[in-house]
N, C-alpha and C positions, 0 to 999 in steps of 0.2 A: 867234568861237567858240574856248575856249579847248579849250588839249589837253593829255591827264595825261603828265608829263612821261615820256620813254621811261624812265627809272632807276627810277620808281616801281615797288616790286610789287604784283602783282595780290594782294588778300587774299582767302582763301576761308572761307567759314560753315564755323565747325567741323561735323563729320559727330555726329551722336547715336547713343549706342551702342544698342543692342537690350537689352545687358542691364544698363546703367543705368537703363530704360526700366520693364522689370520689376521690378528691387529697387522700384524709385521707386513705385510701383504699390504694390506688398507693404505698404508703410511707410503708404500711405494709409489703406489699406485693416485695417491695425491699429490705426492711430490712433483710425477710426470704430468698431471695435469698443470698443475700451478707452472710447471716449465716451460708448456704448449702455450699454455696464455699467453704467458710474459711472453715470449718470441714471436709469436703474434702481433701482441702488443706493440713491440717493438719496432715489427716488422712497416706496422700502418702508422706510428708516430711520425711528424713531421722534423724532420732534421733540426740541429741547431742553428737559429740563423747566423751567417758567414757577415764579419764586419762588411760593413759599406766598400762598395768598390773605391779605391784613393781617399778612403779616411783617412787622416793624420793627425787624429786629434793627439794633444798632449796630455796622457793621463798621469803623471808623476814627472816632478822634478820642475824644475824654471817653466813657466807655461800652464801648467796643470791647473784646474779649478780650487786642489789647494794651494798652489805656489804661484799666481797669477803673477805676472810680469808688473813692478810698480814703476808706473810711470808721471814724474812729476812735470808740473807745469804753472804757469798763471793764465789763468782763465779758462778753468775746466769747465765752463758753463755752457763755452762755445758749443752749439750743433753737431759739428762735424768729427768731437773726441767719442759721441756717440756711433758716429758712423763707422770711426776706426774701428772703435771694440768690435762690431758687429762685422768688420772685416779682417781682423784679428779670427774673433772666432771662427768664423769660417774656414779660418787657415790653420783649427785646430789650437790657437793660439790663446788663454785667458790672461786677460789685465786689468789693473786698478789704475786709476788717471786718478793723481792727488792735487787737487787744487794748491797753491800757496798765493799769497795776499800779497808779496810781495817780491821782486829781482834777487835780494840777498838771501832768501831761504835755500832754493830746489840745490844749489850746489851746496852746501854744508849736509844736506842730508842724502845728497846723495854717496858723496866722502864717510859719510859715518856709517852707510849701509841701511838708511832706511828707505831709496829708491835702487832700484838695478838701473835705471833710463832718466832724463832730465830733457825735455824738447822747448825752451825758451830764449835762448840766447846767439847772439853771434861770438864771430872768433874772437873779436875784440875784450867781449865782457869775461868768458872765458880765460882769456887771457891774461888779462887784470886780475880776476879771479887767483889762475894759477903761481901768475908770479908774487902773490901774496903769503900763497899757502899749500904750496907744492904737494896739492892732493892728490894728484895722480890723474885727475878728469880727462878724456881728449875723446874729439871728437868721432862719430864711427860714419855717419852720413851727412848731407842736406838737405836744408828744406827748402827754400826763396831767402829770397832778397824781400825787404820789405821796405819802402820810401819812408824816412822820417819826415812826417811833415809838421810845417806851421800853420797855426790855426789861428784866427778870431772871430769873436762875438760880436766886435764892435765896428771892424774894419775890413770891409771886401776886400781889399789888395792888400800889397805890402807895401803902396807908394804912399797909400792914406795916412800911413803910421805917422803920429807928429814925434819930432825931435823930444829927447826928454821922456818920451813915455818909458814903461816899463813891460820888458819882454820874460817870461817864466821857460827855462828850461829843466830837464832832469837832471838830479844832484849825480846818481852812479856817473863816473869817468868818464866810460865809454861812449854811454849816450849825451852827456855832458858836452864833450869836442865835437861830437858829430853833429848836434844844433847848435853850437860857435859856426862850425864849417857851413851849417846853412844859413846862418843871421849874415853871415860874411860874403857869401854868394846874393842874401839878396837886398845886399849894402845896407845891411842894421845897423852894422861893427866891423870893426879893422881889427885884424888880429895880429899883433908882432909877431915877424918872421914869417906869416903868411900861414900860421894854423898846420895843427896836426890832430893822428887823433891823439896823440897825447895834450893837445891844447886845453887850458885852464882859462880861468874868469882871470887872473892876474895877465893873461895876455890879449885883454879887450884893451883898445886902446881909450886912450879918457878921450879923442875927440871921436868917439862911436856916436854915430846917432840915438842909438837908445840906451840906458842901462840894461844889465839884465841881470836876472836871480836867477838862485834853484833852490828845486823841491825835491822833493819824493815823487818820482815818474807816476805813481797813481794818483797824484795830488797836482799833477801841471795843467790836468782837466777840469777840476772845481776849482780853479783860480782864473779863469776865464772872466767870468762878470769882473775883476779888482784887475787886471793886466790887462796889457795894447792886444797881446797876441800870446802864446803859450808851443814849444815843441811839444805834442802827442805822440807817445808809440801808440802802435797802431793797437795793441794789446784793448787799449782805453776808448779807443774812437769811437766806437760803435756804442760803447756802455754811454755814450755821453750825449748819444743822439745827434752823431756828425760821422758824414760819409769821408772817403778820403777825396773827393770831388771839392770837399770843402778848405782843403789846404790852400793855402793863397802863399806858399813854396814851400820845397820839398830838395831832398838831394835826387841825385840822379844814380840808380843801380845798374844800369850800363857802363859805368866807366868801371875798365878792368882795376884802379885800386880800390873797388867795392868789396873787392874778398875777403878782407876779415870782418865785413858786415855781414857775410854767408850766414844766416840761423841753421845751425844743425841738433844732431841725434846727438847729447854726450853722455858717454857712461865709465866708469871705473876701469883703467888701463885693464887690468887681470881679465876683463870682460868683453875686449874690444872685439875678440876676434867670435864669442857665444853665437852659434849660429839662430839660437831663436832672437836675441836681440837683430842681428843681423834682419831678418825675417820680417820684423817688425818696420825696418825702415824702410824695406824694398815694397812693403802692402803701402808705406805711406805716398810713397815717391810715384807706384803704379797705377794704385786704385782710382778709379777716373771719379768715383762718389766723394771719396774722401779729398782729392782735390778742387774738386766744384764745390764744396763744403767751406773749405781753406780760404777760398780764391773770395765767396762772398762773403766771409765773413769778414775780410781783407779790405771790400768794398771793391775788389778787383784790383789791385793792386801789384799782389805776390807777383813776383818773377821765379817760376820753379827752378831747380837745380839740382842737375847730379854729377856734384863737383867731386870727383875721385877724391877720398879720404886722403890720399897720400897728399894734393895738395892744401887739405883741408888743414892735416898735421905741420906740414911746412910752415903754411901761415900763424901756426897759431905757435911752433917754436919761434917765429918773426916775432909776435908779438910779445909774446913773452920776455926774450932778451931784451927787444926795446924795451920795454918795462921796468926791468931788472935796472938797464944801464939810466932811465930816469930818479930811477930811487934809490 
């Protein structure tokens, strides 16, 4: 049997105080109340409220009130790009609509990635576009048809027009042949070979009734008081204080080679298929505000369309190639 060495001390249980005892106590017994509140508390708080039933809003990424969808155009002034947003929104959807001043802008920035969207052009312009500068653009929807018309200040019809005067159309290509194609419909000009849209001022013929120029399509409208008559897009019409009622001729968007006069949605290949762009065209094409928006600012005109993209692309590799094979 061993034995604790005599040097060892004896250790003794510390003594516990009395009134450590009671604090100690006290502390519990607050603790348990402050618990009872709180779960109390908790018990009669009102829940968290539960998003909206079929919210969808877009809070990050393409969409989102930081990353709003840019969409360019000419003539963001219009009524009705208000009306989109506010249909956009609704659909969860935020965008900026970027005015540009002129036809050759919305595509170079869109290519360079300062818009995700572009809504001003047909296939044709596009087209000319692409086979200049094989950006990648192509179209994802459409929008209408819109009548190019002719216009004057000076002459109710087009039979008034005297021999010799002069007629203003738009310098761009596309809209370029396409008022050749209407001066020739409504016997201004002959056009050798009978006119395309690749048709130029080199194939008016010399014994045309009128001469004709070009401008800068935002500029065929203040050249009205100095010229017989002027092609207008319709872009312009209304800024000019002239309905499309006022056309004294126009082409016709019922004939099926009107297709690559379709206006559509175009945006950067890599993004054709982004279902928020997507999204975007289908609130345009549906929205019944945003089309009665469209329609009078059109002067009634528009002819809507929802031309399946697949042949939207057909036509607009048509145009392209022709293109190609002119230049």
């Amino acid at each position: 049997m061993s034995e604790t060495p005599a040097s060892a001390p004896v250790v003794q249980p510390p003594k516990k105080s009395r009134t450590g005892l009671v604090i100690a106590g006290v502390v519990v017994a607050i603790v348990a109340v402050v618990a009872i509140v709180i779960a109390v508390i908790n018990l009669n708080a009102p829940a968290a409220p539960a998003p909206a039933e079929g919210s969808n809003a877009i809070t990050e990424g393409l969409g989102s009130p930081d990353q709003p969808v840019r969409i360019g155009t000419v003539g963001a002034s219009e009524p009705y790009w208000t009306t989109f947003k506010e249909a956009a929104l609704d659909e969860g959807i935020s965008i900026d609509v970027i005015d540009f001043a002129s036809y050759p802008e919305p595509n170079p920035a869109l290519a360079a990635g300062d818009l995700d969207l572009n809504q001003f052009q047909h296939i044709v312009y596009l087209g000319e576009y692409e086979a200049a500068n094989d950006s990648g653009i192509v179209p994802i929807g459409s929008t209408a048809i819109y009548p190019l018309g002719l216009y004057s200040t000076k002459y109710g019809s087009v039979e008034e027009i005297q021999a010799g005067d002069t007629v203003a159309i738009p310098d761009d290509p596309s809209n370029l042949a396409r008022g050749l194609l209407i001066l020739q419909s409504a016997g201004l000009v002959t056009l050798d070979g009978g006119g395309s849209i690749f048709s130029t001022l080199d194939e008016v013929s010399a014994d045309s009734k009128v001469k004709v120029t070009t401008l800068d399509a935002a500029l065929t409208v203040t050249s009205l008081p100095d010229v017989a008559a002027a092609i207008i897009n319709n872009d312009f019409v209304t800024d000019a204080g002239l309905t499309a009622s006022d056309a004294i001729a126009q082409d016709d968007p019922s004939d099926p080679n009107a297709l690559p006069y379709v206006n559509i949605w175009a945006a950067n290949e890599k993004d054709a298929e982004n279902p928020v762009l997507l999204k975007l065209v289908e609130i345009y094409q549906t929205n019944q505000d945003v089309l009665d928006g469209v329609q009078e600012t059109s002067g009634g005109t528009a002819v809507f369309l929802k031309t399946p993209v697949a042949d939207l692309l057909s036509s607009l590799e048509k145009v392209i190639a022709d293109n190609k094979a002119q230049g």
